[in-house]
N, C-alpha and C positions, 0 to 999 in steps of 0.2 A: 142171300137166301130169302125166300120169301116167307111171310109172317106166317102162313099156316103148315108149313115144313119147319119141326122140329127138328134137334137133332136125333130125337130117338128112333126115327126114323129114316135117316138115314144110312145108305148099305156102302156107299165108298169112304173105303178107310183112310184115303188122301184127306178128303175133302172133313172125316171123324178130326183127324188128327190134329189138322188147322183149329179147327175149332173148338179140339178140348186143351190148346197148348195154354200151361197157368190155368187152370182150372180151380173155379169158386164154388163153385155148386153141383152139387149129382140131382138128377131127377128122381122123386122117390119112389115113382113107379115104376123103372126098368133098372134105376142106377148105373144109367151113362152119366158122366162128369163134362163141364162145359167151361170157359171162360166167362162168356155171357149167361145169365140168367134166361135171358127171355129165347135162347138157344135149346131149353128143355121144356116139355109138359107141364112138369111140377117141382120148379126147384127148391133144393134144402139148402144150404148154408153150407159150406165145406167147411171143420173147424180150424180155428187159426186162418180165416182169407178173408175177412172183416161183413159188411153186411153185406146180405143179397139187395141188389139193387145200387148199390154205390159207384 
């Protein structure tokens, strides 16, 4: 994925899925959930997934 393609923005649910599997963070502007942090706009911390950024 390249750095300026979020994933909020993206529309295939293949490609959603990969990359919210184990999810640590939601973005708090649309609230997609993600694995990686830097996979959303604005991530928050999912509770219980330890810090954003680890």
């Amino acid at each position: 994925m390249r750095k300026h393609e979020m994933l909020c923005n993206i529309e295939d649910a293949q490609t959603i899925h990969c990359l919210t599997a184990n999810a640590t963070v939601a973005c708090s502007k649309c609230g997609v959930k993600a694995h990686n942090p830097a996979d959303v706009c604005d991530p928050v911390q999912l509770p219980g997934t330890g810090m954003v950024g680890d």
